[in-house]
C-alpha positions in Angstrom: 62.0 -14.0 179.6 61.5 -11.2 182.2 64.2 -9.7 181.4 63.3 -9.7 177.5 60.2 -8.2 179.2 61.7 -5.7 181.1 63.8 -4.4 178.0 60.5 -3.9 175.8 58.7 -2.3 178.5 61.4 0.1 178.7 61.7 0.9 175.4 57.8 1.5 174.8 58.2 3.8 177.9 61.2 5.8 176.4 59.8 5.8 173.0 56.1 6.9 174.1 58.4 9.6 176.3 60.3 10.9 173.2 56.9 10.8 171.3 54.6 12.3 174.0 57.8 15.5 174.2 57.6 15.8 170.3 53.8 16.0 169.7 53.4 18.0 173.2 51.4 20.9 173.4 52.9 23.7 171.2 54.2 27.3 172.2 51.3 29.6 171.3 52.4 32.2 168.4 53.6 35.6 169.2 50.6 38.1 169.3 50.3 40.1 166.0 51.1 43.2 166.5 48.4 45.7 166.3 49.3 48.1 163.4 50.4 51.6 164.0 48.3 54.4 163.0 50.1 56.4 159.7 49.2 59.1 160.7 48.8 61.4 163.7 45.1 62.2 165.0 46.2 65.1 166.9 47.5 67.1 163.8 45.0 66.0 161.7 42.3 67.5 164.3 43.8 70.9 163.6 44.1 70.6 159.9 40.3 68.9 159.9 39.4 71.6 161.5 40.5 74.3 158.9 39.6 72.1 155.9 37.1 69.8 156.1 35.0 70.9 158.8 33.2 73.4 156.7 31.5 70.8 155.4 31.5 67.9 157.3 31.3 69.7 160.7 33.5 70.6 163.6 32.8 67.3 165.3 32.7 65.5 162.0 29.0 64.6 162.2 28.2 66.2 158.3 26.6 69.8 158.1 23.1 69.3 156.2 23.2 69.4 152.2 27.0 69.2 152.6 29.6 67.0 153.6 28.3 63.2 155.3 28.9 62.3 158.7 32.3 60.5 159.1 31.4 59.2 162.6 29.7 56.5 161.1 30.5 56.1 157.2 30.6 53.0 155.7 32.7 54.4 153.4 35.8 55.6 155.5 35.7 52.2 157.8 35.5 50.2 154.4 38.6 52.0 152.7 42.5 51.4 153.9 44.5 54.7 154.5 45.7 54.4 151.2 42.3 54.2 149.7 41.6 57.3 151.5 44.2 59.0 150.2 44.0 58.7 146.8 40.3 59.3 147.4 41.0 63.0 148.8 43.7 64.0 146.6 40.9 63.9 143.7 37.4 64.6 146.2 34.0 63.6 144.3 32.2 65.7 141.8 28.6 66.2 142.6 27.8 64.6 139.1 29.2 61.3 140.9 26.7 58.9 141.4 27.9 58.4 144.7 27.6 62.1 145.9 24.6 62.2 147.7 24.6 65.8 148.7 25.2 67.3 145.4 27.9 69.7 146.7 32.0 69.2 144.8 34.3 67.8 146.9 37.2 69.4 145.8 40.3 67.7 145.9 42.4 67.6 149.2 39.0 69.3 150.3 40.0 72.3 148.6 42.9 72.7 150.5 45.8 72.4 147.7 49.0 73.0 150.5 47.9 70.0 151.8 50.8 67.1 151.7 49.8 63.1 151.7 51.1 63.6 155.5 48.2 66.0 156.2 46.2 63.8 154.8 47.2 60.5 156.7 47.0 63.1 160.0 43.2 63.5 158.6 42.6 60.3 158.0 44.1 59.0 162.0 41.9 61.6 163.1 38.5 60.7 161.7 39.8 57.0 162.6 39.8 58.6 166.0 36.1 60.1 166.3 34.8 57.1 164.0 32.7 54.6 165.6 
């Protein structure tokens, strides 16, 4: 009988072993990686500077009655790079509702040499000085 015992001790062991090893803590997942930027900031400061700053200020903090402050717009942080995009190759009318300083946006800020690159550079750099 001891050995009879013996053998189911054993075998509880070794099966709460295999058990314990199978249901064991997990390997955490890899870290996601943090997405690269489209575009490049430090390209878009220069072409910022000759296109949109006019309006929205060398520092991008808006220039009164005509282009918002893009340090702190809801609108940029709420809108992809894509979004963005399409957004400035059309600008906003100052019969849209949603121009508040009743000053056209042209498209591409009125800069019509500008590629969807330039754009992306833009978009990195106001990314950059947004907080």
């Amino acid at each position: 009988m001891t050995k009879r015992l013996l053998l189911t001790l054993i075998s509880g062991l070794i099966l709460a072993a295999v058990t314990l090893t199978a249901c064991g803590p997990k390997a955490p997942p890899p870290p996601t990686p943090t997405p690269t930027p489209a575009g490049d900031a430090v390209a878009g400061q220069k072409n910022f500077a000759t296109t949109c700053a006019s309006c929205h200020g060398p520092d991008g903090k808006g220039m009164p009655n005509l282009g918002k402050d893009l340090t702190i717009s809801e609108f940029v942080s709420s809108k992809t790079d894509t979004e963005l995009v399409a957004f400035l190759l059309v600008g906003r009318p100052a019969s849209d509702p949603l121009n508040t300083v009743g000053v056209d946006m042209p498209p591409k800020g009125g800069n019509p040499v500008l590629t969807d690159k330039d754009l992306l550079d833009i978009i990195a750099y106001v990314r950059s000085i947004h907080q």
